[in-house]
N, C-alpha and C positions, 0 to 999 in steps of 0.2 A: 398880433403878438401880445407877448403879456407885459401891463405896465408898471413902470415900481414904483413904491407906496412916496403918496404925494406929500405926507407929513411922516420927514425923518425922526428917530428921536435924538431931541436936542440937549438933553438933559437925562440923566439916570438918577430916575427914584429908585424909592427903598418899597420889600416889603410885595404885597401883592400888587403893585402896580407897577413893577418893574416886571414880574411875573407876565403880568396881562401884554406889556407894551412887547417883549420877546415876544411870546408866542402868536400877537397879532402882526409881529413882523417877517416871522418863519412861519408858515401857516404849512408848508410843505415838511417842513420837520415831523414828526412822532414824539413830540415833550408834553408832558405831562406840568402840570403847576410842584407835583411833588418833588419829581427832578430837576428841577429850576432850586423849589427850597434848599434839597438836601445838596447841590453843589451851585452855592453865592457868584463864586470867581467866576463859572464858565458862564452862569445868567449875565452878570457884566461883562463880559469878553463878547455874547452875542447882542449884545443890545447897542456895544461898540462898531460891533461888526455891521452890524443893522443901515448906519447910517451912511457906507461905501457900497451896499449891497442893495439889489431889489429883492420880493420877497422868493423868485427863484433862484438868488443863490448869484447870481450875474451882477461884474464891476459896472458902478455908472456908465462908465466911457463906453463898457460893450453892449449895455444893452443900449445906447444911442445907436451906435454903427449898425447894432440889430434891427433898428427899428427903422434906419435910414435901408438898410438892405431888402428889409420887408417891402417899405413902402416901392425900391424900382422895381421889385421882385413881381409885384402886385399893376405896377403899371405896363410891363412886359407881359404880363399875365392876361392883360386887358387886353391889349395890342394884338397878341396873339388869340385868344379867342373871338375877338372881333375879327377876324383874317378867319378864322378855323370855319365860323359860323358864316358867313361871307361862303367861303368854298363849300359848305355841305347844303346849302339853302341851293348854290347853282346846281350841282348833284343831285338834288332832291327833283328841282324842272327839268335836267335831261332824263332823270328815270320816268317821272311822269307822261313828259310828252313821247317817251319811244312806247309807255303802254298805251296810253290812247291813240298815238302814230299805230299801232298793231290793229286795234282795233276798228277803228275808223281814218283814214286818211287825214290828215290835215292840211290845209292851204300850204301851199309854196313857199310862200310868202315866210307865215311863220314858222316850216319846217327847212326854210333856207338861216335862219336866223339861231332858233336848238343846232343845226350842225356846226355852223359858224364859233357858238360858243364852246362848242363842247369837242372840237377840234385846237382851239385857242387853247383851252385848259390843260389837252392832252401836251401840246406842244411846250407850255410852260412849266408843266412838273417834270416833264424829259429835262427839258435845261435845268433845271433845280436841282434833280436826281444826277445828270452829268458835271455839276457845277461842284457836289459834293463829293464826287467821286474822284472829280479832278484834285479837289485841295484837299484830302486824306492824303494821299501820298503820289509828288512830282512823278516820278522814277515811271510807276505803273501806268500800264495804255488806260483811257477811260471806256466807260461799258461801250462793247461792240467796235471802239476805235471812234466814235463819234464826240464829236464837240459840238458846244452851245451852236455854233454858227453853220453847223449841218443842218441841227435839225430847226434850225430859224425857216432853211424853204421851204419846209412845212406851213406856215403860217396864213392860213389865212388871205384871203386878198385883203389889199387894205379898206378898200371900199366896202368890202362886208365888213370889216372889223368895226369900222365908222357907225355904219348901220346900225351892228347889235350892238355897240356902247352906247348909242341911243336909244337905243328901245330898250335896253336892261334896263334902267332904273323902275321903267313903269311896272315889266314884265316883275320885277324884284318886288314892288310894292303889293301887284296883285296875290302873288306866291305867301308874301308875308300876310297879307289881311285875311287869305284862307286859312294859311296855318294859325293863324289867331282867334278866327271863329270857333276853327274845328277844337282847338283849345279850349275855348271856351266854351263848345257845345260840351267835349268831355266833363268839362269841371263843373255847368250848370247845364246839362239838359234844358231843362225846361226854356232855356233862352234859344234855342237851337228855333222858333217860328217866331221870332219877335224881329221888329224893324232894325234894319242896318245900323241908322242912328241910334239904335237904344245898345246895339250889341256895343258899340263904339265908346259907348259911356262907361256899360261895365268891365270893356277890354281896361278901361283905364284906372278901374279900382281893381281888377285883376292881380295886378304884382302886390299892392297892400294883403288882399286878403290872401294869396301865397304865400307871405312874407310871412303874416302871421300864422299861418298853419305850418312853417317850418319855423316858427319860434315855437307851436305848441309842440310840436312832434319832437324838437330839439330838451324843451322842458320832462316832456314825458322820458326820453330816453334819459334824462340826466337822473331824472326820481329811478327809472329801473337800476341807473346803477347804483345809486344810492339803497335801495332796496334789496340787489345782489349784496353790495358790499354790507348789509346788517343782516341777512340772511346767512352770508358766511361766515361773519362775525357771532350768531346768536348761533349756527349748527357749532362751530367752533367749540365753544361756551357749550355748549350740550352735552358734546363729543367728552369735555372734559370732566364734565359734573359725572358722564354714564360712567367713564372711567374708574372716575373715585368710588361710586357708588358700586363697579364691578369687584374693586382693589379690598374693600368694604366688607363685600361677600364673601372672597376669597378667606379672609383673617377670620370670619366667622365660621364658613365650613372648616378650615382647619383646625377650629377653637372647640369645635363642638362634635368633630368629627365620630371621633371614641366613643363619647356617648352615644351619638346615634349611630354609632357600628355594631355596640353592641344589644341594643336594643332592636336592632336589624338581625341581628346573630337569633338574639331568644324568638322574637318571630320567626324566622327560618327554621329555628329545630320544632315549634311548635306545630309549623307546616307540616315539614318531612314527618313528623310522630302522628302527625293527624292521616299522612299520605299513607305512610306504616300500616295504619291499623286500618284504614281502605282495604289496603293490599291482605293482611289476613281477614280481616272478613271474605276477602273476595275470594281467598283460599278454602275456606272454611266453607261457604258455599257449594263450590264447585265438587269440595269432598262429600258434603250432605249430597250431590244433584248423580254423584258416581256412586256411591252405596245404595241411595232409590231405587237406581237402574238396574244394579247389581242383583242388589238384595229385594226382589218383590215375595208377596207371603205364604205365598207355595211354598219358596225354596226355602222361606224360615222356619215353618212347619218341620219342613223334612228334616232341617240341619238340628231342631230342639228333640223332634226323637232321635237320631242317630247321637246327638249329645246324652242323649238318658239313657242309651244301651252303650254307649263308650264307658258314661259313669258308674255304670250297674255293671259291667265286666270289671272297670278300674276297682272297686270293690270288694270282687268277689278275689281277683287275683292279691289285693293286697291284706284279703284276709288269710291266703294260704300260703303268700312269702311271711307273713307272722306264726302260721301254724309248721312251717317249714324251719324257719329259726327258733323256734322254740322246739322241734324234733332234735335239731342241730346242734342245740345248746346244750339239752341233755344226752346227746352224743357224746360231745364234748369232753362232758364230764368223765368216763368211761378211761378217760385216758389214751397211752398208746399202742396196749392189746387189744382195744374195741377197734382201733385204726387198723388195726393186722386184719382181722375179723370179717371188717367192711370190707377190706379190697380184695380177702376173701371171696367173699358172697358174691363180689360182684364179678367177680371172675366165673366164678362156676356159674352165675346167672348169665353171664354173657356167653359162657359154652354150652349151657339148656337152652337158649334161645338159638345158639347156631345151630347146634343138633336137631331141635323142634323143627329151623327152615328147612334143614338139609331132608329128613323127613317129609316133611310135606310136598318138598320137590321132588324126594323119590316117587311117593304115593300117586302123584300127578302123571310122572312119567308110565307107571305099571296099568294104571288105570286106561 
């Protein structure tokens, strides 16, 4: 159990030594020297309190009672594994000899003696197991309807019982000095061919050097936690620095955002104008690669003469819609008797020419 601090304080200083004397008297506390400074009154209320208290927090009076409860706590504790270790060591000789009993026969003698005890055994955990069943509750049958003094004629003769209480202690000594070599062969091999006597000597520094490799295994486990607990205390502390340093980022992309949005914007149209004039070249290409096709020099030949007798009709006709409007202009002038005149002529031209048809289609016919 834990003990409380041998030297109370008897007296309250000032200052950092009042400081010191608190927090090595709460060691279980989380006080800082700072929080001590910035509140005087509660520093002196636990440095008062200090001297009714151990340093977990516990009145004198109860951590006595504690420490008397521990102590029978600890000698029931004994009592009881001494009894426990007792019954699994006999456990341990009747497994052993029913496997060699499998294997090989064993004398009489000592397979009269493994059944003796290990019939005793059975019989006294029945009563134990009946003896608890009984005193949980009066009212109810106990298991099967059996009491202690049934299965008492189970037991044993007594003359064998004599026997193997005589012969256990040695049979118990031999059992124990096996399990103690072979302990020992696990923990130092190499002594596993060495004399009885020498194994005997290091059986005896055995529990020291156990003792101390569960004090170092105990030391090691106490640094891992100390070493989780600064591990989680320095990711902690990490956690929070990344944080600030995220929070940091944040106000800067915000801050700066605009500017580089729009210097993100003039890249981008710079791209698409560039992607733009891709796309008409690629236009422009495709139109050159369809008029090649198109156009080869055969057919431009033909298309530059049938252009120079288009141009040389277009010519000739627009010299004679000029020679036609200038007939027309001086027509014109003539007035509205020359207009009588024309539609004249063109009357009687147009009845010389039906007359001339009509003729010639007689002629055809007569012929």
């Amino acid at each position: 159990g834990s003990q409380r601090n041998s030297q109370p304080l008897t007296s309250l200083g000032k200052g950092d030594s009042l400081n010191q004397q608190v927090l090595s008297a709460f060691p279980l506390c989380q006080l800082s020297e700072e929080d001590l400074s910035q509140n005087p009154r509660f520093c002196k209320l636990l440095a008062t309190l200090s001297q009714h208290v151990d340093p977990t927090g516990l009145s004198v009076n109860l951590q006595k009672e504690l420490e008397k409860t521990e102590r029978e706590l600890r000698t029931q504790r004994v009592v009881w594994l001494h009894s426990e270790c007792l019954h699994r060591l006999l456990q341990e000789m009747i497994q052993e000899h029913g496997i060699k009993n499998n294997q090989s026969p064993a004398p009489p003698e000592e397979d009269k003696f493994y059944r003796t005890m290990e019939q005793n055994l059975l019989v006294m955990k029945c009563i134990r197991q009946l003896d608890v069943s009984a005193n949980n509750d009066t009212n109810q049958l106990s298991i099967l309807g059996l009491s202690a003094k049934d299965v008492l004629n189970f037991m044993p003769a007594e003359k064998d019982v004599l026997r193997m209480k005589k012969r256990l202690p040695m049979e118990l000594e031999k059992h124990l000095k096996n399990k103690c070599f072979s302990l020992l062969a696990y923990y130092q091999p190499d002594s596993e061919n060495e004399s009885e006597g020498l194994k005997r000597v290091k059986l005896s520094h055995l529990p020291e050097l156990l003792e101390g490799e569960r004090k170092k295994a105990e030391n090691l486990r106490e640094k891992n936690r100390e070493k989780t607990l600064l591990l989680q205390q320095q990711t902690h502390a990490y956690l929070t620095e990344l944080l600030g340093c995220i929070h940091i980022l944040q106000s800067l992309i915000l801050e700066h955002r605009l500017k580089i949005q729009t210097e993100l914007d003039r890249k981008k149209l710079e791209y698409f104008e560039a992607k733009c004039e891709i796309g008409i070249q690629k236009l422009r290409t495709e139109m050159l690669e369809i008029q090649l096709d198109t156009y080869t020099a055969g057919k431009i030949s033909a298309h530059r003469k049938l252009r120079e007798k288009l141009d040389a009709e277009l010519e000739a006709t627009q010299a004679e819609k000029q020679s036609v409007e200038s007939k027309l202009a001086s027509f014109e002038i003539l007035g509205q008797e020359f207009e009588v005149l024309a539609e004249e002529y063109l009357r009687i031209r147009q009845e010389i020419d039906a007359k001339r048809w009509a003729l010639t289609e007689f002629s055809q016919h007569n012929s």
